[in-house]
CHARMM-style PDB file with segment names, atoms N, HN, CA, C and O in Angstrom:
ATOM      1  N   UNK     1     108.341  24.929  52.202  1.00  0.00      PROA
ATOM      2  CA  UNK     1     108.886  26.157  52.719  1.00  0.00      PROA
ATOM      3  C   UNK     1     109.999  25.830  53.713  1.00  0.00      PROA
ATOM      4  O   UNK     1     109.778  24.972  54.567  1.00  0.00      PROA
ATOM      5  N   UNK     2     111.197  26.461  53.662  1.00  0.00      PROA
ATOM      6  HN  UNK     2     111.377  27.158  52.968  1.00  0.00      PROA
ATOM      7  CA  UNK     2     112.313  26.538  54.431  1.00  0.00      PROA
ATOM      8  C   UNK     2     112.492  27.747  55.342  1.00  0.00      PROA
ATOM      9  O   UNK     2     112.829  28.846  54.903  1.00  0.00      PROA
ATOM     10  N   UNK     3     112.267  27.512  56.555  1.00  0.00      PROA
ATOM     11  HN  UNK     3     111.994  26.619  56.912  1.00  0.00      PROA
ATOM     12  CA  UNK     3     111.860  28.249  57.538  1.00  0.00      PROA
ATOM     13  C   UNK     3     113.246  28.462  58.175  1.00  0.00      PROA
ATOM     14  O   UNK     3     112.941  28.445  59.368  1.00  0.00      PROA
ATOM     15  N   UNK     4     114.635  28.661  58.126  1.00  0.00      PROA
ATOM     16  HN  UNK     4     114.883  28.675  57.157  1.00  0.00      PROA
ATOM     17  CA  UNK     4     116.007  28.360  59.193  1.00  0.00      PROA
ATOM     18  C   UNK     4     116.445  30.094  59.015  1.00  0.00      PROA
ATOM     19  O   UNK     4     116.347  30.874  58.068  1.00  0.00      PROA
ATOM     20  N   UNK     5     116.882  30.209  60.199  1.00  0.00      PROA
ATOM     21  HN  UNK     5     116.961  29.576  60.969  1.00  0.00      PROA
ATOM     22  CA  UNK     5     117.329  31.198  60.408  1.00  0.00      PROA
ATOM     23  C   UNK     5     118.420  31.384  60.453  1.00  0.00      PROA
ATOM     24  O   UNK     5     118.939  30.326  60.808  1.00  0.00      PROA
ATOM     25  N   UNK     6     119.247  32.224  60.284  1.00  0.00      PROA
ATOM     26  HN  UNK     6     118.826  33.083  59.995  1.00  0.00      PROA
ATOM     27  CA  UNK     6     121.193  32.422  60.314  1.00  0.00      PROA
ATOM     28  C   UNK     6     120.947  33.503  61.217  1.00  0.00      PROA
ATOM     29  O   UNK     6     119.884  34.004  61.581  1.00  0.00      PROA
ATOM     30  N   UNK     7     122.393  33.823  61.572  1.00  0.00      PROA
ATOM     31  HN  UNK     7     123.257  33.415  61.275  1.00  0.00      PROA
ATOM     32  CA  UNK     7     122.599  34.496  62.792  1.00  0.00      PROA
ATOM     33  C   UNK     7     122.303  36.704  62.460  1.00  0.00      PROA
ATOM     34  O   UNK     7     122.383  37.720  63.151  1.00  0.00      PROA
ATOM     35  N   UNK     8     122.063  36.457  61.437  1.00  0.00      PROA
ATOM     36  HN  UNK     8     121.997  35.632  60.876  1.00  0.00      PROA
ATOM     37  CA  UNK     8     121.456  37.915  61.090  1.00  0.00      PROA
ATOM     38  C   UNK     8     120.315  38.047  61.279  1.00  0.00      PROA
ATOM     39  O   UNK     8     119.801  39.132  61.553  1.00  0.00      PROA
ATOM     40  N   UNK     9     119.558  36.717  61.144  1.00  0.00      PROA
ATOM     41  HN  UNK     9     119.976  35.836  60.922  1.00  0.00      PROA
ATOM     42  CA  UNK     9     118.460  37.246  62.021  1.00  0.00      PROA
ATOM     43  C   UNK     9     117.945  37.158  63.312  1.00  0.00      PROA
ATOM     44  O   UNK     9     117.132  37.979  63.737  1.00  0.00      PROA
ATOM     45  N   UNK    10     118.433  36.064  64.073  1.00  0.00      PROA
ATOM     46  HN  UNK    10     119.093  35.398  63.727  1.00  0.00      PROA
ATOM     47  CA  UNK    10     118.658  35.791  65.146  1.00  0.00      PROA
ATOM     48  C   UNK    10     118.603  36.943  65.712  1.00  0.00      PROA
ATOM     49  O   UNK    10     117.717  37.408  66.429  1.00  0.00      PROA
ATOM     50  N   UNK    11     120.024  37.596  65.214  1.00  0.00      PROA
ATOM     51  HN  UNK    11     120.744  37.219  64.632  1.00  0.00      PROA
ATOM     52  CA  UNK    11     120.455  38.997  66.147  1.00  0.00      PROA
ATOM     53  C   UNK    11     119.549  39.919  65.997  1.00  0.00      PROA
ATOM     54  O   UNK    11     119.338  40.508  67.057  1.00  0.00      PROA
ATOM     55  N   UNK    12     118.671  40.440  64.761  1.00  0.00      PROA
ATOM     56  HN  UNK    12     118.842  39.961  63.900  1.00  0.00      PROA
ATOM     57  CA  UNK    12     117.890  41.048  64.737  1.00  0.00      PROA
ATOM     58  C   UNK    12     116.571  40.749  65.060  1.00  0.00      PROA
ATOM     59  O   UNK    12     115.814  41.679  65.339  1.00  0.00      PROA
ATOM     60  N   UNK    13     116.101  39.391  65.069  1.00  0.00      PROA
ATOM     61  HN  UNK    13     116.716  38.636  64.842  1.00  0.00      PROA
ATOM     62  CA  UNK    13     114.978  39.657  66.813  1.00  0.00      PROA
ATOM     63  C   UNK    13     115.311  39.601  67.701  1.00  0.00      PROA
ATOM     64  O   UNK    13     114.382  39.540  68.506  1.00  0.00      PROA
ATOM     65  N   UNK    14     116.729  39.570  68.363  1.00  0.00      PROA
ATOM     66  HN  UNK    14     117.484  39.620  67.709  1.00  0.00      PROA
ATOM     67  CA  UNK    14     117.288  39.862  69.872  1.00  0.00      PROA
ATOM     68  C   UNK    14     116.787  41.643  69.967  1.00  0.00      PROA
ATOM     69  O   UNK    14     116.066  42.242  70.764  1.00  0.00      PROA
ATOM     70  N   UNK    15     117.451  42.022  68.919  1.00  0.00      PROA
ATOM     71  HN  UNK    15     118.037  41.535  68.272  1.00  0.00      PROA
ATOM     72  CA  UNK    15     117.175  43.726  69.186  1.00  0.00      PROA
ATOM     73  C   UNK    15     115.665  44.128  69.426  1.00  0.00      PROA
ATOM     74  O   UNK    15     115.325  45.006  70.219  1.00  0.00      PROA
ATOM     75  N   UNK    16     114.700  43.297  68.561  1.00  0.00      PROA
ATOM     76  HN  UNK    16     114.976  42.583  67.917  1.00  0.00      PROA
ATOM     77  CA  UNK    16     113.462  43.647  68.564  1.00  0.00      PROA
ATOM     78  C   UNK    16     112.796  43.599  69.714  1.00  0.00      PROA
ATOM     79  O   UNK    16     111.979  44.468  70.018  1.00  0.00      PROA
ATOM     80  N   UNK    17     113.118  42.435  70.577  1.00  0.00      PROA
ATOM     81  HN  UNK    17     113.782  41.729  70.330  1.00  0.00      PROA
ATOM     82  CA  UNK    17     112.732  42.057  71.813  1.00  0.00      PROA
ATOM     83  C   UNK    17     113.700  43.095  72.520  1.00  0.00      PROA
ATOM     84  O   UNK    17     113.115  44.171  72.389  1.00  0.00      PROA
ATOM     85  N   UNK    18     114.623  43.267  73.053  1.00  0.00      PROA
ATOM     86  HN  UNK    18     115.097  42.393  73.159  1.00  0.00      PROA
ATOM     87  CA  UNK    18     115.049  44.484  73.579  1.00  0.00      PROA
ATOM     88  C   UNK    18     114.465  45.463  73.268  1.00  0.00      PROA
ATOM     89  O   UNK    18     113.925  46.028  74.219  1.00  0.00      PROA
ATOM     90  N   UNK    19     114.303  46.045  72.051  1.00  0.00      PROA
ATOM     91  HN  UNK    19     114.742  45.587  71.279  1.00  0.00      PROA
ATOM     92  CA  UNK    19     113.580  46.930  72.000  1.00  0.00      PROA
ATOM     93  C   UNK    19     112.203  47.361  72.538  1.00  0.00      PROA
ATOM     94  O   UNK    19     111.784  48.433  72.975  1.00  0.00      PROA
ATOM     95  N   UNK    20     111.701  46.270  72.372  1.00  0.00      PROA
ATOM     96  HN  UNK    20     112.042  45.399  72.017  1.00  0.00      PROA
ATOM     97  CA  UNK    20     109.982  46.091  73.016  1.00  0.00      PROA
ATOM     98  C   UNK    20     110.185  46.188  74.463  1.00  0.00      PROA
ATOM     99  O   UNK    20     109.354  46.893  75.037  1.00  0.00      PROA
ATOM    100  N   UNK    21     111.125  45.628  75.219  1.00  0.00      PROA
ATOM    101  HN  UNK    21     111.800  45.056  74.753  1.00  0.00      PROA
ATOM    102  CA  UNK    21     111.052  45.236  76.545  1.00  0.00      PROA
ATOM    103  C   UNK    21     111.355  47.032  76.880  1.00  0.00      PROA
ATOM    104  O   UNK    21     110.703  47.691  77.691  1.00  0.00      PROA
ATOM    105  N   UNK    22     112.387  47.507  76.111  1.00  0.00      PROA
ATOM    106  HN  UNK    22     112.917  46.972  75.453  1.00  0.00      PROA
ATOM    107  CA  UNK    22     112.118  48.905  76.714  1.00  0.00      PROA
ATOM    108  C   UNK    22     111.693  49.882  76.549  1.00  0.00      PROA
ATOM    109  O   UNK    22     111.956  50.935  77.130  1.00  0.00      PROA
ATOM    110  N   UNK    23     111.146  49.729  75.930  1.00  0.00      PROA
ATOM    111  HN  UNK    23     110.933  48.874  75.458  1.00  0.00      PROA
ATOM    112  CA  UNK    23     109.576  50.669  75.438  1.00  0.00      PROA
ATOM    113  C   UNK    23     108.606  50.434  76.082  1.00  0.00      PROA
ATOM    114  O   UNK    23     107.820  51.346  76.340  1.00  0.00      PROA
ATOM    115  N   UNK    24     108.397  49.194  76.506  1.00  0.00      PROA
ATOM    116  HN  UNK    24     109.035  48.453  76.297  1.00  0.00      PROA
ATOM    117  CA  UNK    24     107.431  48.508  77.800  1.00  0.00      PROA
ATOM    118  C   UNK    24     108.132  49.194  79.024  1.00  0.00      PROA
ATOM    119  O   UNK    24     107.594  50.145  79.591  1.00  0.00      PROA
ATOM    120  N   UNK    25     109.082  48.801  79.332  1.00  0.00      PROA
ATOM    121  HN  UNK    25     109.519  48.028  78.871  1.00  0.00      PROA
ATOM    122  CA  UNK    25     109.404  49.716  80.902  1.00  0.00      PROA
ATOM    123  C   UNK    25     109.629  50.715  80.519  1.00  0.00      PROA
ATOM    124  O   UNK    25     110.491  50.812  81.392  1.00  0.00      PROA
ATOM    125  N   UNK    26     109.722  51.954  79.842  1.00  0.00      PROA
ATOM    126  HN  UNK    26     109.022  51.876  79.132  1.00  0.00      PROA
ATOM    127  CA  UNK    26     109.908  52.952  79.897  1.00  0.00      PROA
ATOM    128  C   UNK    26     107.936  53.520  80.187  1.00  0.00      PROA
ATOM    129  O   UNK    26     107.389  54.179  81.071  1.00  0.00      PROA
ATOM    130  N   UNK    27     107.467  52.881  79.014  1.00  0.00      PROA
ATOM    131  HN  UNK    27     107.912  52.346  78.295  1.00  0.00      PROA
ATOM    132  CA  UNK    27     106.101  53.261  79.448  1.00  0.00      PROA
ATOM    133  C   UNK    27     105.127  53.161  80.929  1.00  0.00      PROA
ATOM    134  O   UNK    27     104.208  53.812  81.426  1.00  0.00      PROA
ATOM    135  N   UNK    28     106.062  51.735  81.342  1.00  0.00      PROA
ATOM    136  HN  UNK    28     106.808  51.205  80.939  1.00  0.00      PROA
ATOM    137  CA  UNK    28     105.553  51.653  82.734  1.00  0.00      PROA
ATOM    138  C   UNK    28     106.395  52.763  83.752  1.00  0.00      PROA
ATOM    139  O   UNK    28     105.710  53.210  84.672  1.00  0.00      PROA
ATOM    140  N   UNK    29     107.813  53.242  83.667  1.00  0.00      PROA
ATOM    141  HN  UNK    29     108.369  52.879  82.920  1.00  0.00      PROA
ATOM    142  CA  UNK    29     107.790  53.949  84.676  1.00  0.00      PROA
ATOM    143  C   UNK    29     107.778  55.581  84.767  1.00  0.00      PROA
ATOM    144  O   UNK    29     108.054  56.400  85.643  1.00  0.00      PROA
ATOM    145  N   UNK    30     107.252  55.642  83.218  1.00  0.00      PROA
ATOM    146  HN  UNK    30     107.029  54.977  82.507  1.00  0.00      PROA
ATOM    147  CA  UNK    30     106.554  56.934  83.124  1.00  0.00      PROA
ATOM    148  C   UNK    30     105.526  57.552  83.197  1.00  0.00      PROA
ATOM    149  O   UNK    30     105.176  58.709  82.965  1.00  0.00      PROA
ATOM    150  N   UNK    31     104.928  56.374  83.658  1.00  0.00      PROA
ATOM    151  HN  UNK    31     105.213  55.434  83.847  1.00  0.00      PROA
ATOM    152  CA  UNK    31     103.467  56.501  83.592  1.00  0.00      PROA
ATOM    153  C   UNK    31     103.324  57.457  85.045  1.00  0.00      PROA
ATOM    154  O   UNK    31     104.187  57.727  85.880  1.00  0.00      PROA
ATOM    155  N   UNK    32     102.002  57.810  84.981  1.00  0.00      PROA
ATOM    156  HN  UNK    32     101.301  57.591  84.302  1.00  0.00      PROA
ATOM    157  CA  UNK    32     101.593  59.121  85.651  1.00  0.00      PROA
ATOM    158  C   UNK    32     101.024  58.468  86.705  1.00  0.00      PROA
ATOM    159  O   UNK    32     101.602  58.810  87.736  1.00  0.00      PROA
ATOM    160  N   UNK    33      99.895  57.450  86.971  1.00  0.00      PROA
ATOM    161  HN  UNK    33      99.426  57.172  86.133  1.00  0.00      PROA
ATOM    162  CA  UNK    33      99.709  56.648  87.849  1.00  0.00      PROA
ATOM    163  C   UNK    33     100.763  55.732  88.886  1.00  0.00      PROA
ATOM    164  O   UNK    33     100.377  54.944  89.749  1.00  0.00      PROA
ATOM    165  N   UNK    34     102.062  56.033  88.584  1.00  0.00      PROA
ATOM    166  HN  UNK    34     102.375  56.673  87.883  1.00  0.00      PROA
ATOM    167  CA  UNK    34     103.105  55.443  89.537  1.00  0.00      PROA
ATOM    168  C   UNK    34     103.554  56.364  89.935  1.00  0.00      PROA
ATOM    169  O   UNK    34     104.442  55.817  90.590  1.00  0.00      PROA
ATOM    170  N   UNK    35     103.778  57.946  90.196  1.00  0.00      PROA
ATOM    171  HN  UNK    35     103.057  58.391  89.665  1.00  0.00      PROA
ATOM    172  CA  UNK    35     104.386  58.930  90.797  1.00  0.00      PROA
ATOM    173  C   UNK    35     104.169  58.937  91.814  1.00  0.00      PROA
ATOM    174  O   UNK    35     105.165  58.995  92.535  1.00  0.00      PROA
ATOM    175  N   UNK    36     102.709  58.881  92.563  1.00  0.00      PROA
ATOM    176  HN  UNK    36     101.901  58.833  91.977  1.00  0.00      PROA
ATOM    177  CA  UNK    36     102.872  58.542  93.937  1.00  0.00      PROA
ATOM    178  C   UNK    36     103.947  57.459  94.702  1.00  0.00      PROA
ATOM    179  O   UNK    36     104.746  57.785  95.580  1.00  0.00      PROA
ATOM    180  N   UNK    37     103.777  56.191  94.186  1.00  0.00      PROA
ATOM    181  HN  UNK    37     103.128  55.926  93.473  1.00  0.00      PROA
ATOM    182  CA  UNK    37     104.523  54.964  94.602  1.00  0.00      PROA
ATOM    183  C   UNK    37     106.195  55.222  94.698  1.00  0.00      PROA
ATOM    184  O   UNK    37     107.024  54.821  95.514  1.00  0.00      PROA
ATOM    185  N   UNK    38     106.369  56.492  92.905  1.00  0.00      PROA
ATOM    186  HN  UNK    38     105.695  56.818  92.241  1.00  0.00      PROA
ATOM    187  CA  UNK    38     108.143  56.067  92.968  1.00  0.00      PROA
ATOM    188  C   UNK    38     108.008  57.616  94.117  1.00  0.00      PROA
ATOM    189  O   UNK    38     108.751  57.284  95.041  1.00  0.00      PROA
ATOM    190  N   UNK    39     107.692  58.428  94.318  1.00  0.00      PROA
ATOM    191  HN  UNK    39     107.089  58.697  93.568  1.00  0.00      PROA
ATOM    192  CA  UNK    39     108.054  59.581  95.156  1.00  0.00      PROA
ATOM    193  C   UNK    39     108.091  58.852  96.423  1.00  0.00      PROA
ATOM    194  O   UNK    39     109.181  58.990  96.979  1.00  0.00      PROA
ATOM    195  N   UNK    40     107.080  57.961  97.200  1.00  0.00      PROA
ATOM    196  HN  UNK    40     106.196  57.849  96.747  1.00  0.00      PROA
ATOM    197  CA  UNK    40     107.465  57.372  98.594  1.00  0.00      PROA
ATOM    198  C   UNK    40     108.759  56.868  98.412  1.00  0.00      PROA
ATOM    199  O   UNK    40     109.701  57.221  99.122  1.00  0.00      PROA
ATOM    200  N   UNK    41     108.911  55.563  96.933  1.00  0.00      PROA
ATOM    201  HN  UNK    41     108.146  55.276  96.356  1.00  0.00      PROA
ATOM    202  CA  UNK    41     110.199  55.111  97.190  1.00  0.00      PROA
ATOM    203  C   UNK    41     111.282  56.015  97.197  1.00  0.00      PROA
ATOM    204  O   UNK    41     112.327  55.795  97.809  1.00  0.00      PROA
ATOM    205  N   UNK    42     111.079  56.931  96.595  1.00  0.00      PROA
ATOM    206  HN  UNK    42     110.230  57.110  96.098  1.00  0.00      PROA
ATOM    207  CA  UNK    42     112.887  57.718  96.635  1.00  0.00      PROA
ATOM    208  C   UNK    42     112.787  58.419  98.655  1.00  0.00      PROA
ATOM    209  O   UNK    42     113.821  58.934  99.080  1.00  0.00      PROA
ATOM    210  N   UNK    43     111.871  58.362  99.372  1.00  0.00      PROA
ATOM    211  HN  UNK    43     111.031  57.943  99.027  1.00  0.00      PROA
ATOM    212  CA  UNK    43     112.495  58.957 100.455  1.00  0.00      PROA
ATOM    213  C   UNK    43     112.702  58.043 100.786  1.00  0.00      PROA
ATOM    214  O   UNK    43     112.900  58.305 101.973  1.00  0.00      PROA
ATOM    215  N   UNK    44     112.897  56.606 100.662  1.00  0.00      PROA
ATOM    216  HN  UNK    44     112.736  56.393  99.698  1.00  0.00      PROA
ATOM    217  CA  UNK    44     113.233  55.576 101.674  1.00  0.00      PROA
ATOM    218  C   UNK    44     114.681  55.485 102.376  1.00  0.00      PROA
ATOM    219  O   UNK    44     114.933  54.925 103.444  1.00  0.00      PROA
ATOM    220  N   UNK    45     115.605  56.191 101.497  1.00  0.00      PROA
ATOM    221  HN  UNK    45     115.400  56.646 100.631  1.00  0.00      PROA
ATOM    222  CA  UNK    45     116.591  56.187 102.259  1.00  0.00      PROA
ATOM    223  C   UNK    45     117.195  57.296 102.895  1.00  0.00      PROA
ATOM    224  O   UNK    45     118.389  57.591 102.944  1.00  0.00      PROA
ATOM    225  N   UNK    46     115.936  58.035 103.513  1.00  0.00      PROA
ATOM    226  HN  UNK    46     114.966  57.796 103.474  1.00  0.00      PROA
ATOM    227  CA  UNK    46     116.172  59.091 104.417  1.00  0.00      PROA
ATOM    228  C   UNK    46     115.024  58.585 105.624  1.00  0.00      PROA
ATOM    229  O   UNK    46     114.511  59.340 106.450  1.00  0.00      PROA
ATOM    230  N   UNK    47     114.807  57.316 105.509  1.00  0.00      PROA
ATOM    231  HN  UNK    47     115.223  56.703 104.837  1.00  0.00      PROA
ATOM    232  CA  UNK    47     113.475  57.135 106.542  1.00  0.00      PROA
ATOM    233  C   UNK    47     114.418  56.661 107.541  1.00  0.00      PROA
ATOM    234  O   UNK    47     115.445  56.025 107.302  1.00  0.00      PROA
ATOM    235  N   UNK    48     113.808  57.172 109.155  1.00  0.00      PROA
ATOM    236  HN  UNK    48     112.974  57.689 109.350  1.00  0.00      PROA
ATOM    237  CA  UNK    48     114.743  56.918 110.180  1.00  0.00      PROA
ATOM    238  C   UNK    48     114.683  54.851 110.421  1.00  0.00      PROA
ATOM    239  O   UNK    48     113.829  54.009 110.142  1.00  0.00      PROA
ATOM    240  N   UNK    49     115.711  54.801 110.895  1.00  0.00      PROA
ATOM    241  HN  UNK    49     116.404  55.485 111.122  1.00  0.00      PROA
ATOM    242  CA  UNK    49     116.009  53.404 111.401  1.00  0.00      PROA
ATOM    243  C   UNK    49     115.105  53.198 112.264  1.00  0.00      PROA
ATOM    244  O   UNK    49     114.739  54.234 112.819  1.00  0.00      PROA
ATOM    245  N   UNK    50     114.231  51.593 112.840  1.00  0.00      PROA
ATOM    246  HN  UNK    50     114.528  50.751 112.388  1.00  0.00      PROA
ATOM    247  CA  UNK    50     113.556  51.554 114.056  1.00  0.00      PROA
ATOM    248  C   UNK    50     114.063  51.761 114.954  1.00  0.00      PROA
ATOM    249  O   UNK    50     115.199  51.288 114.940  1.00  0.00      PROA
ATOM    250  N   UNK    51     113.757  52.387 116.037  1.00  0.00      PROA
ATOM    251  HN  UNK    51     112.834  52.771 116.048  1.00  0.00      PROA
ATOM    252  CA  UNK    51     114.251  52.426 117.415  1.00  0.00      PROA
ATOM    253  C   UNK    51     114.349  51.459 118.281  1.00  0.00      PROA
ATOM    254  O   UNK    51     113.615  50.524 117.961  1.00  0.00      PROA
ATOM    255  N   UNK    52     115.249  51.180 119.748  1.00  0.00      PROA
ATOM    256  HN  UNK    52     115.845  51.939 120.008  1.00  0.00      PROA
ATOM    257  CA  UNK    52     114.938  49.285 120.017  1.00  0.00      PROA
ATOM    258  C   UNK    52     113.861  49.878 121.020  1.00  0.00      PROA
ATOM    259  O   UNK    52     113.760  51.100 121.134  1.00  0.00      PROA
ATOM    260  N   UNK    53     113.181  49.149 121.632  1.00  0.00      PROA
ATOM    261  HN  UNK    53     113.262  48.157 121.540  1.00  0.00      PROA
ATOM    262  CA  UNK    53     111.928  49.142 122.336  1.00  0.00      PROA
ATOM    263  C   UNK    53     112.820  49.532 124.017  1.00  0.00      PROA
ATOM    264  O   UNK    53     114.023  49.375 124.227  1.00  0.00      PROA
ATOM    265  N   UNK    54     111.949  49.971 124.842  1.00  0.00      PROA
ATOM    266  HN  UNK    54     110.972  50.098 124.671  1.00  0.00      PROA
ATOM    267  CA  UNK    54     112.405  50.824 126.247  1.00  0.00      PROA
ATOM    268  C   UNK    54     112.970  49.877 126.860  1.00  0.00      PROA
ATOM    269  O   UNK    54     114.083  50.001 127.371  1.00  0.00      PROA
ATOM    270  N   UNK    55     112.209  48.697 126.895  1.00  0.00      PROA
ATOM    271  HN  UNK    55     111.305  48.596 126.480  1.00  0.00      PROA
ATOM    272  CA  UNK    55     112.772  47.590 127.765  1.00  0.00      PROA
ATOM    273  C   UNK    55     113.920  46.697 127.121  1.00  0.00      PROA
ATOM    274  O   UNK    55     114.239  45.689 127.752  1.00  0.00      PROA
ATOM    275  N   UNK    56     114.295  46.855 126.433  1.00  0.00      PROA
ATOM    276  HN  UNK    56     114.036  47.673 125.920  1.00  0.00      PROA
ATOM    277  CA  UNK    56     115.475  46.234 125.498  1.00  0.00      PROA
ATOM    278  C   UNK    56     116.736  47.123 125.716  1.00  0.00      PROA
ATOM    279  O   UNK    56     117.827  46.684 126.080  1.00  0.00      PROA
ATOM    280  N   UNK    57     116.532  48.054 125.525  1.00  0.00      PROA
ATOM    281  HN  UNK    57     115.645  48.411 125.230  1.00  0.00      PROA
ATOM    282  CA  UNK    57     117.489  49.401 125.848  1.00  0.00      PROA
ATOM    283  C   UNK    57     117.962  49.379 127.089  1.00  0.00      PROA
ATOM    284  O   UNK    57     119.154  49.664 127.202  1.00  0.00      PROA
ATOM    285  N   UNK    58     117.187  49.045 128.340  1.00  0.00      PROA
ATOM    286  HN  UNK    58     116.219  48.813 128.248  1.00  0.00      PROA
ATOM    287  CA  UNK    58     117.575  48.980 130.096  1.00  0.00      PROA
ATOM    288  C   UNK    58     118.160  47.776 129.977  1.00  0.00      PROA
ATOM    289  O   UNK    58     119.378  47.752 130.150  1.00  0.00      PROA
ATOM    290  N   UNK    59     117.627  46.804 129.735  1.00  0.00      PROA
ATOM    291  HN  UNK    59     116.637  46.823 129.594  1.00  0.00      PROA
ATOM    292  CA  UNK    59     118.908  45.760 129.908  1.00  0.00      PROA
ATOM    293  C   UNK    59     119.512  45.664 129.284  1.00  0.00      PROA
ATOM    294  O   UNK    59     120.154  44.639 129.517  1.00  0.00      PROA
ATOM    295  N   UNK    60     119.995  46.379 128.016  1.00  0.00      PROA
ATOM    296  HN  UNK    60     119.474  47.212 127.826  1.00  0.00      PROA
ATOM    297  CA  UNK    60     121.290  46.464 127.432  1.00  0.00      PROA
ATOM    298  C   UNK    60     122.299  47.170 128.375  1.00  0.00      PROA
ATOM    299  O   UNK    60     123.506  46.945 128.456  1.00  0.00      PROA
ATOM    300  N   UNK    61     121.501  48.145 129.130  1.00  0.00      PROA
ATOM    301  HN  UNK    61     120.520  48.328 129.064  1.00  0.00      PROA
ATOM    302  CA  UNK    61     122.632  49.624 129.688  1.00  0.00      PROA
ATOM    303  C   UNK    61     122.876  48.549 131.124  1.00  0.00      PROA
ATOM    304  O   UNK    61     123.945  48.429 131.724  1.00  0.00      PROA
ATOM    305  N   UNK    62     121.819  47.972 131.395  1.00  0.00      PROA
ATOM    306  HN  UNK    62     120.951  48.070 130.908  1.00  0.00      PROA
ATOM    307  CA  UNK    62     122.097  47.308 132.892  1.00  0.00      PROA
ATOM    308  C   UNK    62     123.322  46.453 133.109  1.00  0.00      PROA
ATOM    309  O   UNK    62     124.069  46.313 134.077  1.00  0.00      PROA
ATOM    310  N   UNK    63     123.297  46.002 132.076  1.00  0.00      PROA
ATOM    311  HN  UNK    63     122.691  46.115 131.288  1.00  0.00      PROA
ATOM    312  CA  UNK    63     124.584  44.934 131.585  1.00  0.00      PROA
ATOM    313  C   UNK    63     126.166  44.906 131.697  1.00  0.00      PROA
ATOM    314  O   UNK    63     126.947  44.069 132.148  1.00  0.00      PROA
ATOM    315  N   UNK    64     126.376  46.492 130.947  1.00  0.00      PROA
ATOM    316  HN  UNK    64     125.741  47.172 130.580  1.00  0.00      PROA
ATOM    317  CA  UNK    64     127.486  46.808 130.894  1.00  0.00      PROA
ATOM    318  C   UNK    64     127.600  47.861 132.449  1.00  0.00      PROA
ATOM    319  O   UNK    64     126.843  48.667 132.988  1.00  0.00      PROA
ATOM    320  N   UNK    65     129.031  47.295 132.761  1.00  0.00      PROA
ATOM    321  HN  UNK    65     129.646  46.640 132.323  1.00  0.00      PROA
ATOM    322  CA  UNK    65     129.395  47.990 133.821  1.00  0.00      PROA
ATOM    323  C   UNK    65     130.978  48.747 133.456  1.00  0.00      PROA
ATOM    324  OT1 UNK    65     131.533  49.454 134.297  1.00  0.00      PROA
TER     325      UNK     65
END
């Protein structure tokens, strides 16, 4: 048996594997059990910045004259 592949098929298990890979993530980020997780992530970029701590802040202001 002669097992060699040419580039028609090559290319056509490239697609297959693409294909699978996104049918796999599509299933993972549709899934119903991750809505909690992606809803925190989408407010992340409305979450406030840390604040600097009280004593960091006075000797910053003490500093400048």
């Amino acid at each position: 048996m002669d097992f060699s592949l040419d580039i028609g098929q090559l290319r056509g298990l490239g697609t297959l594997v693409v294909a699978i890979a996104f049918i796999g993530l599509s299933l993972w980020v549709f899934n119903r059990r991750r809505d909690r997780e992606f809803a925190e992530a989408s407010l992340l970029p409305f979450a406030d910045d840390r604040l600097p701590n009280a004593e960091q802040e006075n000797a910053t202001r003490s500093n400048r004259q």
